[in-house]
C-alpha positions as CSV (number, residue, x, y, z in Angstrom):
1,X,-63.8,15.5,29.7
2,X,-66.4,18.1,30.7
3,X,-69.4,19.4,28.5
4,X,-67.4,22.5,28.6
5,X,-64.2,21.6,27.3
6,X,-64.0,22.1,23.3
7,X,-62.6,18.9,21.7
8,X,-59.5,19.4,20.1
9,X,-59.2,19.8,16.4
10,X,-57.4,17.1,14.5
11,X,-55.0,18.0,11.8
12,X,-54.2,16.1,9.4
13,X,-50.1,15.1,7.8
14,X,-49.9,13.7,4.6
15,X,-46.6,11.8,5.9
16,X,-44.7,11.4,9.5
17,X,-41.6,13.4,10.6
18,X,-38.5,12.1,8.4
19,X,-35.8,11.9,10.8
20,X,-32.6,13.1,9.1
21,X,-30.4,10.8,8.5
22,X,-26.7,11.0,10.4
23,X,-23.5,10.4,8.6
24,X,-22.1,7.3,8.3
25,X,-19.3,6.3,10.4
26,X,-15.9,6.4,9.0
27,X,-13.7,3.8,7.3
28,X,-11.5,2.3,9.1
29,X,-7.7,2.8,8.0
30,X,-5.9,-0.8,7.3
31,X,-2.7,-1.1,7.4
32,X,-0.5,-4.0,6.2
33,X,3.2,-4.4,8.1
34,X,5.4,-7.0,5.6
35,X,9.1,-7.8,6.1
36,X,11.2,-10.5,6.1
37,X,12.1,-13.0,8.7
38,X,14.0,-11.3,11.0
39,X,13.4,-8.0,9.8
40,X,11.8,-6.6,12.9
41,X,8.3,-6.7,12.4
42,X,7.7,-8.8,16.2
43,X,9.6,-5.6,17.6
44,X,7.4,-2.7,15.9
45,X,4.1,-4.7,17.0
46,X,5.5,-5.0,20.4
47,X,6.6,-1.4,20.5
48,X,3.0,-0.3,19.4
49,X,1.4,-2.6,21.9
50,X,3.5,-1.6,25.3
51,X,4.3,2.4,24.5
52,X,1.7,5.6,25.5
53,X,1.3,6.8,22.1
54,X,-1.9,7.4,22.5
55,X,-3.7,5.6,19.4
56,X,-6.2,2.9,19.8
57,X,-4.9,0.3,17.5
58,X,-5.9,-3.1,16.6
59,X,-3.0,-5.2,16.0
60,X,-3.9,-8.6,14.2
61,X,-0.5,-11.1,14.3
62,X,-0.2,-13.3,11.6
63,X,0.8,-17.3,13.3
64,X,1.9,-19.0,10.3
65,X,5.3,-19.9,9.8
66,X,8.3,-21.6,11.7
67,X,8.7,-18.9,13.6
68,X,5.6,-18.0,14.3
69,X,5.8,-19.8,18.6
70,X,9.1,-17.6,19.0
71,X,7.4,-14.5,17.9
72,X,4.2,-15.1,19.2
73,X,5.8,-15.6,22.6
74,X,8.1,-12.7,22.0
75,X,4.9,-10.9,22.1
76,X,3.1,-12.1,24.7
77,X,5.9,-11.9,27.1
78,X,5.8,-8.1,26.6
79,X,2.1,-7.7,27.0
80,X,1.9,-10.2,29.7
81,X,-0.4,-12.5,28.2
82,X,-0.8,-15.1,25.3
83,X,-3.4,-15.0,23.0
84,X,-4.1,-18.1,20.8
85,X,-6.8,-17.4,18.3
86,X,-7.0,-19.5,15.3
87,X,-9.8,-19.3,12.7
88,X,-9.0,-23.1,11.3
89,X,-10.2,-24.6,14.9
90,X,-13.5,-26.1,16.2
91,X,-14.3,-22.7,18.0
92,X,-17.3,-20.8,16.9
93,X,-17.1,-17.1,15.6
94,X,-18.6,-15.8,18.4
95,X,-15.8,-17.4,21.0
96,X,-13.1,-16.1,18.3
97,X,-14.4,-12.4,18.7
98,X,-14.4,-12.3,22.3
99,X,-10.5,-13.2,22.2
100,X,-9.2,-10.0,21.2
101,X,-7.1,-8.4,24.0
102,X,-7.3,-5.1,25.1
103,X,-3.9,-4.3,26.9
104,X,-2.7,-1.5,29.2
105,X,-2.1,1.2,26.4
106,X,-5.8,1.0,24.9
107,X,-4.5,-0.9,22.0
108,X,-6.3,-4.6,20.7
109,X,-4.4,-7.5,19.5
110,X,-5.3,-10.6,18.5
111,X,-3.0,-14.0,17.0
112,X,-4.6,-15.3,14.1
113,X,-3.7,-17.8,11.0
114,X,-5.7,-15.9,8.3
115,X,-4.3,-12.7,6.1
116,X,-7.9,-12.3,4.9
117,X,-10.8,-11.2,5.6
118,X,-12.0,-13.5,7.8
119,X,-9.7,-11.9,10.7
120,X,-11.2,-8.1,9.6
121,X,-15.0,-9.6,9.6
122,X,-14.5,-11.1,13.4
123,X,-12.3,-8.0,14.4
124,X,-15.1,-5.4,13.4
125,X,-17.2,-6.7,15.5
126,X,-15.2,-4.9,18.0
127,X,-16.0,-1.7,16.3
128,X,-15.8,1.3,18.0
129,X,-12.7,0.3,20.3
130,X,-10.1,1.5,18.1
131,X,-9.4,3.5,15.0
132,X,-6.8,1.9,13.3
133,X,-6.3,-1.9,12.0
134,X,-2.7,-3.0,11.3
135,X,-2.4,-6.8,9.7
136,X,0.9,-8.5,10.0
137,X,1.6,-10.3,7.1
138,X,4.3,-13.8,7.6
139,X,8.0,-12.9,6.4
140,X,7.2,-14.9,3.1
141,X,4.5,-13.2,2.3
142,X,3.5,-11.4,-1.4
143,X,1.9,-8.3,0.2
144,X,0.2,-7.6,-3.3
145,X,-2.6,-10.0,-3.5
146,X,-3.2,-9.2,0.0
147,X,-3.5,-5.2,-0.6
148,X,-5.6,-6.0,-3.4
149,X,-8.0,-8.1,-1.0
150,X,-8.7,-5.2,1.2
151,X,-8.2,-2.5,-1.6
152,X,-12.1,-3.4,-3.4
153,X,-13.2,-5.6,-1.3
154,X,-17.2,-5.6,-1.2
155,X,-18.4,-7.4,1.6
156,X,-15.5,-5.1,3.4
157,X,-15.4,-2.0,1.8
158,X,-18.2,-0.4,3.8
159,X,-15.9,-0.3,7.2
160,X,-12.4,-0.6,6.0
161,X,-10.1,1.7,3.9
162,X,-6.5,0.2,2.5
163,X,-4.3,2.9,4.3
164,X,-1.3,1.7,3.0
165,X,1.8,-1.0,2.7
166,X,4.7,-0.8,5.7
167,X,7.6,-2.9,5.0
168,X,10.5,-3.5,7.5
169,X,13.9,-4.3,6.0
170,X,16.5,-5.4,8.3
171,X,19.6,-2.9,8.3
172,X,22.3,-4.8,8.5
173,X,21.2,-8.2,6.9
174,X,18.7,-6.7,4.2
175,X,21.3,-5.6,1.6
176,X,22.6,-8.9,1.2
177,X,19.3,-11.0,1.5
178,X,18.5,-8.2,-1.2
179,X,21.0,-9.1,-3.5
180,X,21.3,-12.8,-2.8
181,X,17.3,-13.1,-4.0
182,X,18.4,-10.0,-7.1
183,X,21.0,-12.8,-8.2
184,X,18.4,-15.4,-8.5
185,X,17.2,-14.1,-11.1
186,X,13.4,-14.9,-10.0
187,X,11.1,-12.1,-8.2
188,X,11.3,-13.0,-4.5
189,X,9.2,-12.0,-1.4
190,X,11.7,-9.6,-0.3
191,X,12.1,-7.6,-3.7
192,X,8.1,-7.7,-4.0
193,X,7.9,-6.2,-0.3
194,X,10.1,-3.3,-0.8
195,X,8.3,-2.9,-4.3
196,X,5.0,-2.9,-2.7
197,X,5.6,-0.8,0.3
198,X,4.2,2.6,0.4
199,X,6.7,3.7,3.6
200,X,9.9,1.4,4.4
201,X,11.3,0.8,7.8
202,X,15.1,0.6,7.9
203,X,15.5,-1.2,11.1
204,X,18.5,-2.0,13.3
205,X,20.3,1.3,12.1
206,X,22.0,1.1,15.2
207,X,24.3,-1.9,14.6
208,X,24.9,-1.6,10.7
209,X,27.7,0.1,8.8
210,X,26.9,3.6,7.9
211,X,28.6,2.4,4.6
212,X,25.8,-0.7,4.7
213,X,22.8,1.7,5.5
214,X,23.6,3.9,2.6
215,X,23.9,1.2,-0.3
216,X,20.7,-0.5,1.3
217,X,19.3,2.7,1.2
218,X,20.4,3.1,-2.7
219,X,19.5,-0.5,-3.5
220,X,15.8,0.3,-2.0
221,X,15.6,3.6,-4.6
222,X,16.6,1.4,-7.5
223,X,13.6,-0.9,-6.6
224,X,10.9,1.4,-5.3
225,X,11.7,5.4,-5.9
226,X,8.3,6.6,-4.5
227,X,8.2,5.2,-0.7
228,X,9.5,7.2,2.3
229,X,11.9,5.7,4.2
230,X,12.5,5.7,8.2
231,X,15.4,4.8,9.8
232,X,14.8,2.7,13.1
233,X,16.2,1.4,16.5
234,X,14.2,-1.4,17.7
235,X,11.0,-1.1,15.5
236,X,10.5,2.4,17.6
237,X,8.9,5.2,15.3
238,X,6.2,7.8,15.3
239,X,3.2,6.3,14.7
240,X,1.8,9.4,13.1
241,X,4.8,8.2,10.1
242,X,3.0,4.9,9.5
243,X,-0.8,5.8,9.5
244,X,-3.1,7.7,8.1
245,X,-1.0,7.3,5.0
246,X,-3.9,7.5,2.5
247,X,-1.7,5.7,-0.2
248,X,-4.3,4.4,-2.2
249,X,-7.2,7.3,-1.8
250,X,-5.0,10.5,-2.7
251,X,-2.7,11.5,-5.3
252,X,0.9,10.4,-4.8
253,X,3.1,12.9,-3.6
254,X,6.0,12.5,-5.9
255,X,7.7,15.6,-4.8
256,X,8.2,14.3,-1.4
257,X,11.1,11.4,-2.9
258,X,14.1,12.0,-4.4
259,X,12.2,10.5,-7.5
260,X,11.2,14.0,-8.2
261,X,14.6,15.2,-9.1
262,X,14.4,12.6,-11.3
263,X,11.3,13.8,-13.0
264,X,12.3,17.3,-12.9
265,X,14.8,16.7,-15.3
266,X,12.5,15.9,-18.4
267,X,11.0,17.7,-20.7
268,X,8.9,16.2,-23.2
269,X,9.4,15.8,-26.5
270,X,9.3,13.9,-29.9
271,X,12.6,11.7,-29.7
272,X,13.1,9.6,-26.8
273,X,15.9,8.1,-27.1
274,X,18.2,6.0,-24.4
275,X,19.5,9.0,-22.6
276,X,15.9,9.9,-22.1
277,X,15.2,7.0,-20.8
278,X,17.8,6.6,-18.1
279,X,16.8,9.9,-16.8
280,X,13.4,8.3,-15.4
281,X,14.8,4.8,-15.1
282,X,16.3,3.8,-12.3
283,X,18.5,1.2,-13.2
284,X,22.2,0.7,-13.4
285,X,22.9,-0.8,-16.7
286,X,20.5,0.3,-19.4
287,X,17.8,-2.0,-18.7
288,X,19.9,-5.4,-19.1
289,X,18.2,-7.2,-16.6
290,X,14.7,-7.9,-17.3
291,X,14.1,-10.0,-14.2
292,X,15.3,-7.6,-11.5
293,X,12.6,-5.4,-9.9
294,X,13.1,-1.5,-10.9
295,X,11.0,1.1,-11.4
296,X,10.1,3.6,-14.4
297,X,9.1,7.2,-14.5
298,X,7.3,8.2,-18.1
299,X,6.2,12.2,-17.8
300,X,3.1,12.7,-19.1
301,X,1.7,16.0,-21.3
302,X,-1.4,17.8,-21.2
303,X,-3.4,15.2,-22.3
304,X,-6.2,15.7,-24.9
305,X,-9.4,13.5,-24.2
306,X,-8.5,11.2,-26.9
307,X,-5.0,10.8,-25.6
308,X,-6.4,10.3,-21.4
309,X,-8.1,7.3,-22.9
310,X,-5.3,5.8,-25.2
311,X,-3.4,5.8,-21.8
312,X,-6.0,4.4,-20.1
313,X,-6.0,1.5,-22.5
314,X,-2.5,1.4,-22.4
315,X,-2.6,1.1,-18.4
316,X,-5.1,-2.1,-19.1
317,X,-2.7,-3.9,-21.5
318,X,-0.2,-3.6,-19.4
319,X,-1.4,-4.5,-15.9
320,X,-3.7,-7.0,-17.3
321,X,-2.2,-8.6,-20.3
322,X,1.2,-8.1,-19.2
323,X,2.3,-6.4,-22.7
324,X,2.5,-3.5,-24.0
325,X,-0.2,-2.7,-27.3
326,X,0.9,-4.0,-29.9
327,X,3.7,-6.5,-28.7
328,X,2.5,-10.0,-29.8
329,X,6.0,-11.5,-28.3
330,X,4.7,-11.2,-24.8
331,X,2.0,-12.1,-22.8
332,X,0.5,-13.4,-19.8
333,X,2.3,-17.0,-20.4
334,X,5.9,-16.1,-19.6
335,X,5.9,-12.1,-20.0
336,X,9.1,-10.9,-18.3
337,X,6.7,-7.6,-18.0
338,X,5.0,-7.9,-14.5
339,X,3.9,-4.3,-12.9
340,X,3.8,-5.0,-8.8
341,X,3.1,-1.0,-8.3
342,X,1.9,1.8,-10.2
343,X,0.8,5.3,-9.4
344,X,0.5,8.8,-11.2
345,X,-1.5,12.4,-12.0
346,X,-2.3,13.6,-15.3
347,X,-3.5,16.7,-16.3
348,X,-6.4,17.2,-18.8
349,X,-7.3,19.8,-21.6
350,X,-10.5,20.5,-19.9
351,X,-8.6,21.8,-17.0
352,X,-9.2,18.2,-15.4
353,X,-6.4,16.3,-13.0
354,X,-7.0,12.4,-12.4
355,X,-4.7,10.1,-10.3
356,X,-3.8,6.5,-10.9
357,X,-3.3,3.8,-7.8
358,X,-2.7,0.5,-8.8
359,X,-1.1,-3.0,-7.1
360,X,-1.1,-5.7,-9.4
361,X,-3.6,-6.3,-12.2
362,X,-5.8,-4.3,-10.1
363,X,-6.1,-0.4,-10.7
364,X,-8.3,3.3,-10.6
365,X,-8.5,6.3,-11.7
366,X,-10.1,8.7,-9.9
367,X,-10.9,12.5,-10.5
368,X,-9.4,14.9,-7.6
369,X,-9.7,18.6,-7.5
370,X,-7.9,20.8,-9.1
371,X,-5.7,24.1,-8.2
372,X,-5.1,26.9,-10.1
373,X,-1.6,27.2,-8.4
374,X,-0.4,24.2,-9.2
375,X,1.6,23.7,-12.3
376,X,0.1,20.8,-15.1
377,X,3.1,18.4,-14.5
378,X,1.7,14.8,-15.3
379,X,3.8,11.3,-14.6
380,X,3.5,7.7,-14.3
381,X,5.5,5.5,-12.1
382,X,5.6,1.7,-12.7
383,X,7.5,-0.8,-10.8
384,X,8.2,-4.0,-11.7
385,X,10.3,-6.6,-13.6
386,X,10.5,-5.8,-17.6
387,X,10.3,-2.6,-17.5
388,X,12.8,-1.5,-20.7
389,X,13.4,1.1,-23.2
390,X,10.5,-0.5,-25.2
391,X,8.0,0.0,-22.3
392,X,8.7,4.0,-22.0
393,X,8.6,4.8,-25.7
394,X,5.0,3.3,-26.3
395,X,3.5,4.9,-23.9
396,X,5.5,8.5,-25.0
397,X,4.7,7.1,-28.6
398,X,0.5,7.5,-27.1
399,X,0.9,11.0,-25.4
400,X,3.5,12.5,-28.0
């Protein structure tokens, strides 16, 4: 520097730049595909993994089972390639994450004994190569305690969202493997996978009776009123039916079942007697059998702030103590109330609408926004085993 240049004046900042922080990335939607053995469930994976449908999937197939080889294979053949990936073997997690295939449609998949979320951990380390998970679940499978893994999860709940429960239900076998576990008077996997499911998947339409299809159809209302229902020919649907279903982050859409005829027809009042009931109920014979798996529609009021939180507390007693208030006669130890599924809306006083979602003992209720348009009609839907006469009038005893 020359005696002629000036120095430059220093200035002085009390604190560096703060670069602005960026958004962070967006949950991934999970999606659980149940059935039962036979079902189709090996046919929708490999229709998702082989057509140009143009969504980046990850597909995670689930190995246990007796079946699991024939399937597996089933798969493989149609990809061209076998994947073996087990999370119970000497490999390390690093070799396990590097065994996720990417095949010819863009999609990933990977085979994989673990339903938790040990398979999501080594999976998101492929982050950013697609934008949807699906997790098949075996055929024997209680698809409950796994939504509920994935619903809250912490460790998970940063990069994953629970989309939503698909269950495949074989056309022309499913009404009698229906009926055959109905009869046994115990709640099995396939009456606990058609209560859980958020969307069903009537497969094999093509070779069942049209008389078949429609009593399957009716037998599937009785159990869960709220889910859509698809009719399919070898597992082949549009994708856009089966994700981005949102069913545990927005309010149910009730008027999109027949359920809301149902609902339509009550209006509330003091008395509720068993007409009343059967309106919301859907069940064949006045609540008789207590171990079958139906569903139960109570229309809600208004609701004053003292009356939101009675039914809060009701919720509670029910979904965690397995009674209703005030019943001392059941209980946790050998209550035939057990709720698998509940959702609902309510409106508020204070011009306030909150939703329900709940699998399980495991529930929330959330705030959403409201609309001036729309008219204050408030329900809850249970389903479950238990669910009588006795169930509907204490909670229309709270809100009365």
């Amino acid at each position: 520097m020359s005696d002629d240049e000036e120095i430059p004046e220093l200035i002085e900042y009390d604190s560096l730049p703060v670069k602005p922080e960026t958004a962070p990335p967006a949950k991934v939607p999970l999606t659980i595909i149940t059935g039962f053995l036979g079902a189709g469930k090996s046919t929708l994976l490999q229709y998702i993994l082989t057509a140009k449908h143009g969504y980046r999937i990850a597909v995670i197939m689930n190995e246990f089972g007796d079946t699991a080889d024939i399937e597996g294979n089933a798969v493989a053949n149609a990809i061209g390639r076998k994947i073996d990936v087990s999370s119970t073997n000497a490999k390390s997690n690093e070799a396990l994450s590097e065994e996720f295939l990417e095949v010819a449609n863009g999609c990933l998949c990977c085979s994989i004994k673990d339903t938790g979320a040990a398979s999501i951990e080594l999976l998101m380390k492929k982050r950013g190569r697609f934008d949807y998970i699906l997790l098949e679940t075996t055929g024997l499978a209680d698809p409950g305690p796994i939504a509920s893994i994935f619903w809250h999860n912490e460790d998970l709940s940063e990069d994953i969202l629970l989309d939503g429960v698909v269950s495949v239900v074989d056309g022309v076998f499913g009404l009698d493997q229906i009926e055959k576990d109905k009869a046994s008077g115990e709640v099995k996997e396939s009456l606990r996978q058609v209560a859980c499911a958020d969307i069903i998947l009537l497969n094999k339409v093509d070779l069942a009776p049209v008389e078949v299809l429609s009593k399957l159809e009716a037998t599937i209302r009785g159990i869960n009123p709220v889910a859509a229902i698809e009719r399919t020919i070898k597992g082949n649907i549009d994708l856009g039916k089966i994700l981005d279903l949102k069913a545990y982050s927005n309010r149910p859409e009730f008027n999109t079942t027949e359920f809301a005829a149902e609902s339509a027809k009550h209006e509330f009042g003091g008395a509720h007697d068993n007409e009343n009931i059967d309106e919301g109920h859907n069940h064949n014979d006045s609540c008789s059998h207590l171990n079958d798996i139906t569903s139960l529609l109570i229309p809600l009021p208004i609701l004053s702030t003292s009356q939101h939180e009675a039914v809060d507390g009701w919720i509670r007693s029910v979904l965690w103590d397995n009674h209703i208030p005030g019943d001392t006669t059941t209980g946790a130890d050998g209550s035939s109330l057990e709720i698998l599924r509940c959702k609902g809306v309510w409106h508020t006083e204070d011009k306030r609408i909150f939703v329900l979602q709940g699998v399980r003992s495991l529930y929330e209720t959330s705030e959403v926004a409201t609309n001036t348009d729309e008219p204050p009609v408030g329900k809850i839907v249970l389903i479950g085993k238990g669910l009588d006469k006795s169930v509907y009038n204490s909670l229309a005893s709270i809100v009365s």
